[in-house]
C-alpha positions as CSV (number, residue, x, y, z in Angstrom):
1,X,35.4,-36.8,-18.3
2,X,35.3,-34.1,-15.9
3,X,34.9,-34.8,-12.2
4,X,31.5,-33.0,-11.8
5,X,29.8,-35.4,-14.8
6,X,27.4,-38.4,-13.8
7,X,29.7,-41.0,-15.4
8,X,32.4,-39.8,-12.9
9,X,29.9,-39.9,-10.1
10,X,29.4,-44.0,-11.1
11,X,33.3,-44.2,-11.0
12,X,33.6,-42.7,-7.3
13,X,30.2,-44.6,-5.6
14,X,31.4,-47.8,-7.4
15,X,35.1,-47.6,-6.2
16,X,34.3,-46.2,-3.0
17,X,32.2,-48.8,-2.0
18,X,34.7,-51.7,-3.4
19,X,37.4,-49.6,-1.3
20,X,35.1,-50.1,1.9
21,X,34.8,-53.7,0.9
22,X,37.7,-54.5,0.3
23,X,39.0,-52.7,4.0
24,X,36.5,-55.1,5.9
25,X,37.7,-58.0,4.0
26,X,41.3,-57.5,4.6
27,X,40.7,-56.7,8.3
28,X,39.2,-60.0,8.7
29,X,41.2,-61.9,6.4
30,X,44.6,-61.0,8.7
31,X,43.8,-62.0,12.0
32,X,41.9,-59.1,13.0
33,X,38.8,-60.9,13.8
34,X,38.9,-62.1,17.6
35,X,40.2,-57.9,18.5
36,X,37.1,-56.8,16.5
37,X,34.6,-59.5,18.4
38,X,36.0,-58.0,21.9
39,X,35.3,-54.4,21.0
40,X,32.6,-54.7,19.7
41,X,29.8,-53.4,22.5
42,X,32.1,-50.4,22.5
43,X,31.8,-49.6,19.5
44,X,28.3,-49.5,19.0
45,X,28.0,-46.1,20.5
46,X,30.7,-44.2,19.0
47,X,29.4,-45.6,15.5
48,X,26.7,-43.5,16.6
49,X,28.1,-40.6,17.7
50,X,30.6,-40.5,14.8
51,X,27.7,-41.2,12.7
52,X,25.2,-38.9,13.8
53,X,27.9,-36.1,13.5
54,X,29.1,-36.7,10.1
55,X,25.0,-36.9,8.9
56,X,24.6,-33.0,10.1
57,X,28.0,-32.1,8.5
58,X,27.8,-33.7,5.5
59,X,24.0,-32.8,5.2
60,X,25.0,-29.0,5.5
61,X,27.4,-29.2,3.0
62,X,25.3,-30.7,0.5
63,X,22.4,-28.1,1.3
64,X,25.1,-25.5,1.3
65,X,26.0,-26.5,-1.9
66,X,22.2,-26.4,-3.7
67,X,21.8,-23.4,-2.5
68,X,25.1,-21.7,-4.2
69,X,24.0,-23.4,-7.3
70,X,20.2,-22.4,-7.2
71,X,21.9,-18.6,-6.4
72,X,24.1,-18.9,-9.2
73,X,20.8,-19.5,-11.2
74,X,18.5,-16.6,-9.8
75,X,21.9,-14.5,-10.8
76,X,21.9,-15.7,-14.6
77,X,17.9,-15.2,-14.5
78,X,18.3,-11.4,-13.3
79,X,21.3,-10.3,-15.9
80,X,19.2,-11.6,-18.5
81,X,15.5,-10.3,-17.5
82,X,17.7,-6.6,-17.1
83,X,18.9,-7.6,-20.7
84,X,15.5,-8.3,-21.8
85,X,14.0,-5.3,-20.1
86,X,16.8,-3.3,-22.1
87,X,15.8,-4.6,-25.2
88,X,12.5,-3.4,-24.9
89,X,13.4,0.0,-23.5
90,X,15.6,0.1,-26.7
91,X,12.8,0.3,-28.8
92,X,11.2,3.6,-27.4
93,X,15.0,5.3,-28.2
94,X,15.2,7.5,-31.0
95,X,18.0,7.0,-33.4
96,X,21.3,6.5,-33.2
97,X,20.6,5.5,-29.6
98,X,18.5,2.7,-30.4
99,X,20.6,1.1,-32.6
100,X,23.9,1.3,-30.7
101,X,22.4,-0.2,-27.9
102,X,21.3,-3.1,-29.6
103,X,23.9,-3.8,-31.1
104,X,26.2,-3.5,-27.3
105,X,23.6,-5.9,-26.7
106,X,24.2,-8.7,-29.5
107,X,27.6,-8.0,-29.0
108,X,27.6,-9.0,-25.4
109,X,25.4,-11.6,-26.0
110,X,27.5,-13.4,-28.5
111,X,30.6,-12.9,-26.3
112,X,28.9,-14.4,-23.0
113,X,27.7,-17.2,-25.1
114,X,30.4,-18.4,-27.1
115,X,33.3,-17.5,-25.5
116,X,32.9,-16.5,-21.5
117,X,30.5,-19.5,-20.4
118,X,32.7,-21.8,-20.9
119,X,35.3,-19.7,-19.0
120,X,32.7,-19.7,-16.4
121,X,33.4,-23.9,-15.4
122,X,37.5,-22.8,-14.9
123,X,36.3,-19.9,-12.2
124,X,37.3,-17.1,-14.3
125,X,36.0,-14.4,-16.9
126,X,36.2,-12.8,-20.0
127,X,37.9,-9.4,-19.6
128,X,36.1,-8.7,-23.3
129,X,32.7,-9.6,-22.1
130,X,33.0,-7.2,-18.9
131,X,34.6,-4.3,-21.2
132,X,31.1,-4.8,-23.6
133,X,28.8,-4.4,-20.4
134,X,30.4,-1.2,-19.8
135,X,30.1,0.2,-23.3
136,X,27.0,-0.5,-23.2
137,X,26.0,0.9,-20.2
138,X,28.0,4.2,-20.9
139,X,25.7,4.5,-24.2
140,X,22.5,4.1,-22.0
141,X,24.4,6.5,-19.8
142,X,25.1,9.3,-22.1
143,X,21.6,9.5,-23.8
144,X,19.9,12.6,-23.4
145,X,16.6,12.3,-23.7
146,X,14.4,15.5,-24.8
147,X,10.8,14.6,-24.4
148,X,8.9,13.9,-21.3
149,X,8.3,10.2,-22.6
150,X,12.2,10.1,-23.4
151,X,12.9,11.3,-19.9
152,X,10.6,7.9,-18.2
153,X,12.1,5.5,-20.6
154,X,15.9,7.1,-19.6
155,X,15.1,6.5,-16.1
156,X,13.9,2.7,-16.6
157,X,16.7,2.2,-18.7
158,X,19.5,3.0,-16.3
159,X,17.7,0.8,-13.3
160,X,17.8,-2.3,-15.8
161,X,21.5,-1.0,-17.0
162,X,22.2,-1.3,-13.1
163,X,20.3,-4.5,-12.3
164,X,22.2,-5.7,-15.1
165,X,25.4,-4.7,-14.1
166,X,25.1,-5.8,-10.1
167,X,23.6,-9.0,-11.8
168,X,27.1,-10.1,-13.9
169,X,29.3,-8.6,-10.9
170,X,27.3,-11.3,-8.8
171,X,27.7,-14.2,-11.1
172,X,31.3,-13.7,-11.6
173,X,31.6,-13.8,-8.1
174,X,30.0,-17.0,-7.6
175,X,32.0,-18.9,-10.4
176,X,35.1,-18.1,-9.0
177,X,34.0,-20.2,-5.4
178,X,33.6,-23.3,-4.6
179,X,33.8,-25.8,-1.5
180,X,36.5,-24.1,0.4
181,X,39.6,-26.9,0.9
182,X,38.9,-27.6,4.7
183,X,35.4,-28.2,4.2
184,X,36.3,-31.2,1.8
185,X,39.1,-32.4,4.2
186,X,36.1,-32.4,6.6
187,X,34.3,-34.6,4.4
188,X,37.1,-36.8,2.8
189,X,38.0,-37.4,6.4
190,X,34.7,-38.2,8.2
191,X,33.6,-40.7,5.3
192,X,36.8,-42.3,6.3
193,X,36.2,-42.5,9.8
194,X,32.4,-43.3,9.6
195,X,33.3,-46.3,7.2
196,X,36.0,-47.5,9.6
197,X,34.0,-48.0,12.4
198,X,31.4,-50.2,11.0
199,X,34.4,-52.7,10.6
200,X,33.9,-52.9,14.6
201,X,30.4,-54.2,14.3
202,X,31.8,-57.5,13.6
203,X,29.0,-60.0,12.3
204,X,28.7,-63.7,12.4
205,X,27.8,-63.8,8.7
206,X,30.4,-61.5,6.7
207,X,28.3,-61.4,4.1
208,X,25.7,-59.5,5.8
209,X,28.2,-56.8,7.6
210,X,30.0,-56.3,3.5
211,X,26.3,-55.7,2.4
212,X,26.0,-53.1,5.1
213,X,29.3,-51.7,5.1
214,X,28.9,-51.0,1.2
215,X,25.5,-49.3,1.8
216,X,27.1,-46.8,4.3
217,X,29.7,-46.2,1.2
218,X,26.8,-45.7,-1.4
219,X,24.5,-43.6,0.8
220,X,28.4,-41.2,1.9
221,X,29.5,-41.2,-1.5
222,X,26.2,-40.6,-3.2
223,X,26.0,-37.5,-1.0
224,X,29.7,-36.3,-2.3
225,X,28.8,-36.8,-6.1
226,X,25.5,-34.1,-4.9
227,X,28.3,-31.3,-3.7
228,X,30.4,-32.2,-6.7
229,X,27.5,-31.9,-8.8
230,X,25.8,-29.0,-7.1
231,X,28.6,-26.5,-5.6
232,X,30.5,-25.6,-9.0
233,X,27.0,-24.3,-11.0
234,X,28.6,-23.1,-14.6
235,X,30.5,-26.9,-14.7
236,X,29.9,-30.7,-15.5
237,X,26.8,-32.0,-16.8
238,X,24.8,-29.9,-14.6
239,X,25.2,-26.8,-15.1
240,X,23.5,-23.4,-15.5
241,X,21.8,-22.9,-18.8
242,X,22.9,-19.7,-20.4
243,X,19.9,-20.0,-23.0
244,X,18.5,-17.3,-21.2
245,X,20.7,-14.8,-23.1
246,X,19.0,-16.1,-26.4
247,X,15.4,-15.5,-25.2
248,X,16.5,-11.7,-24.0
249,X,17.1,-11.1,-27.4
250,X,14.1,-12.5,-29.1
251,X,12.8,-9.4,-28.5
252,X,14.3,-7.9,-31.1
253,X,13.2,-10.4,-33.9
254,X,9.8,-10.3,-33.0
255,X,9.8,-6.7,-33.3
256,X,7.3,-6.0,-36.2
257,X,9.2,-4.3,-38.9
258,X,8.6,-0.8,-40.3
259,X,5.8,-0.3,-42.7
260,X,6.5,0.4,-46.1
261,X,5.7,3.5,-47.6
């Protein structure tokens, strides 16, 4: 069970709200009481200071965070249109061109697939993968076309072999960050702080301030399991798909075949 799966997001809002539970209940249970009725006006309006502060921080993190994962998606969605848009092109290259590209193409395919994606989740690459991108840009590279035709289709196919290129730089990039370590200690820290000083709103009924002290917990830790979830895209159970690499090469089995003679 990896950290960034749903059944380790039960695990941390169930045991972060027993934690807060179990804070306010020791507090109490060891004399505390009396101390926590005096400050208690006081308190009220730091809770909403502190409160208020943590809500903007932690909501920019978590926004922070869908945005590098709906990034990391548009980047997977360009390498593979420039693929599919290179399989195409392929098929208005004479021969041998044609078929070398294609097969760079499956080649690199298979290789993203099967062996970098899951490569992807640890922040690194496959040095194999990147050395089959460049092949196969160097054959787009070194056609030379002879025709007028030939001469449009070499132009389009070095654009897509670019796009394509910029397109896996990119998505490298973004695998290999995530939440830098300060801005967890921000958050780690604050949901410690916010939790703590609801134990200063003491309550006649304890029953009623451990029902609201463990909704503060769900609603902080709910919001913790989103930048899990969200700010490491090629990990845990939601993750970026990489079945877009299939459908760029489904162009190539619904070519029609040559006629017989």
């Amino acid at each position: 069970m990896t950290i960034d799966s749903y059944a380790a997001g039960a695990v941390l809002v169930a045991a972060s709200t027993l934690a807060a539970i179990a804070g306010l209940i020791l507090l109490r249970r060891f004399g505390y009481f009396l101390s926590l009725t005096i400050s208690h006006e006081a308190s009220g309006p730091y809770l909403a200071i502190v409160g208020t502060l943590y809500a903007v921080l932690i909501g920019l993190i978590v926004v922070e965070a869908m945005g590098r994962f709906q990034a990391a998606a548009t980047l997977v969605g360009d390498e593979t249109n420039s693929l599919a848009e290179l399989v195409y092109l392929s098929g208005r290259m004479p021969q041998p061109q044609k078929g070398e590209v294609r097969r760079r193409l499956t080649e690199y395919v298979d290789l993203v697939v099967n062996r970098e994606w899951a490569l992807l989740a640890q922040g690194r690459h496959l040095p194999e993968a990147r050395r089959a991108c460049l092949e196969l840009m160097q054959v787009v590279r070194d056609w030379e076309p002879t025709t007028g035709s030939q001469n449009a289709i070499y132009a389009e196919a070095i654009e897509a072999a670019s796009d394509f290129w910029n397109a896996r730089r990119m998505r490298i990039i973004s695998c290999e960050r995530g939440i830098p370590p300060l801005e967890w200690f921000a958050v780690i820290l604050g949901a410690i702080v916010t939790v703590g000083l609801t134990y200063f709103l003491v309550l006649d009924d304890l029953r009623i301030q451990i029902a609201l002290t463990a909704m503060v917990a769900v609603l902080i830790s709910l919001n913790i399991f989103l930048i899990l979830m969200f700010a490491y895209p090629f990990s845990g159970d939601l993750r970026v798909s990489n079945e877009g690499f299939h459908v760029a090469l489904a162009g190539l089995a619904l070519e029609p075949s040559a006629p017989r003679p």
